[in-house]
C-alpha positions in Angstrom: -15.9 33.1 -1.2 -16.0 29.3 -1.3 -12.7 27.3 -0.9 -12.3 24.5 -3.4 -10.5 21.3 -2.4 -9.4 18.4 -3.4 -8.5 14.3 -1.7 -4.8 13.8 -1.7 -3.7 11.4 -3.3 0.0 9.7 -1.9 0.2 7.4 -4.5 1.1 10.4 -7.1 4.1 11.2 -4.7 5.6 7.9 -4.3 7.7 8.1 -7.6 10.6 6.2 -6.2 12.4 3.6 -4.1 13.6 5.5 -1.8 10.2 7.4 -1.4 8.5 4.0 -1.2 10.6 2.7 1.5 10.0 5.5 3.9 6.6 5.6 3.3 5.9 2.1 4.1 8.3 2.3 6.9 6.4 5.5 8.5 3.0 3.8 8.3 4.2 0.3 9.9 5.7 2.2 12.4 2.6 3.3 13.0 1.7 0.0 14.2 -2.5 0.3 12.9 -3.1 -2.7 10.7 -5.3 -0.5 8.7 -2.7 2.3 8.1 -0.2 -0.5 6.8 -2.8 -2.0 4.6 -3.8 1.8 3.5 -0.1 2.6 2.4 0.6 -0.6 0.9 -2.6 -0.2 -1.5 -1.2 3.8 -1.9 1.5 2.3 -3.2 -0.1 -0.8 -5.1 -2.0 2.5 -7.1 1.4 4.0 -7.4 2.8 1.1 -9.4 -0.5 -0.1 -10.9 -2.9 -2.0 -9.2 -3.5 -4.6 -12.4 0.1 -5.2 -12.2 0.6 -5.6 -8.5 -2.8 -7.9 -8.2 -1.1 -10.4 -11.0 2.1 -10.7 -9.4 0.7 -11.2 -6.0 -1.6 -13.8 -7.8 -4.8 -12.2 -6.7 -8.0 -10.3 -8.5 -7.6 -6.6 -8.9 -10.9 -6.6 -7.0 -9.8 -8.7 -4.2 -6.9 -6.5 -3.6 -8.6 -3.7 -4.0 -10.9 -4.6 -1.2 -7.8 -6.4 0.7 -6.1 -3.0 0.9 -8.6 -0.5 1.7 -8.7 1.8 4.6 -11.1 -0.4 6.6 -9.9 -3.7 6.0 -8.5 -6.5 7.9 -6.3 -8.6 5.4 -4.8 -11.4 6.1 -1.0 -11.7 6.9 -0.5 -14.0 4.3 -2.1 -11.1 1.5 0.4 -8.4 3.3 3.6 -10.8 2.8 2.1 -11.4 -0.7 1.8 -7.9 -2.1 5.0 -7.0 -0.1 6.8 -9.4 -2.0 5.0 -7.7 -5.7 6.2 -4.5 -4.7 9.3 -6.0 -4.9 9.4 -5.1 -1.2 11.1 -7.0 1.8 9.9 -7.4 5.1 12.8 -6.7 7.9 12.7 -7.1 11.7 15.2 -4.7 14.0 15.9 -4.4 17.5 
């Protein structure tokens, strides 16, 4: 008997503020650029990526390619789609 499976997906689970916040708080905590790029584009596909791309002022493409698993963006694209997730970016001690 074969087992069937499928990817999972986090962007169909992050269905709320709260939900978002601790999921983008897990993956900095991390402290891999490439799992904070991964979970910001999770959620950029959560909230639409069309959406997010125009209010960070970037191609759908670009961000796309910005936030994908294996990327390097730049710090300046982070703070960017931060700020179109309606996001903010805290420091603690």
């Amino acid at each position: 008997m074969t087992t069937v499976t499928t990817a999972w997906d986090a962007s169909q689970y992050l269905d709320g503020p709260e939900m978002i916040a601790a999921y983008v708080d897990a993956a900095f905590e991390e402290g891999d650029p490439a799992v904070m790029a991964s979970a910001l584009g999770n959620i950029a596909r959560a909230r639409g990526m069309s959406d997010v791309a125009a209010a960070a002022g970037l191609g759908r493409a670009s961000l796309y390619k910005s936030l994908s698993e294996h990327s390097h963006p730049e710090f300046a694209t982070i703070l960017k789609v931060i700020k179109a997730l309606g996001l903010r970016l805290t420091v603690a001690a």
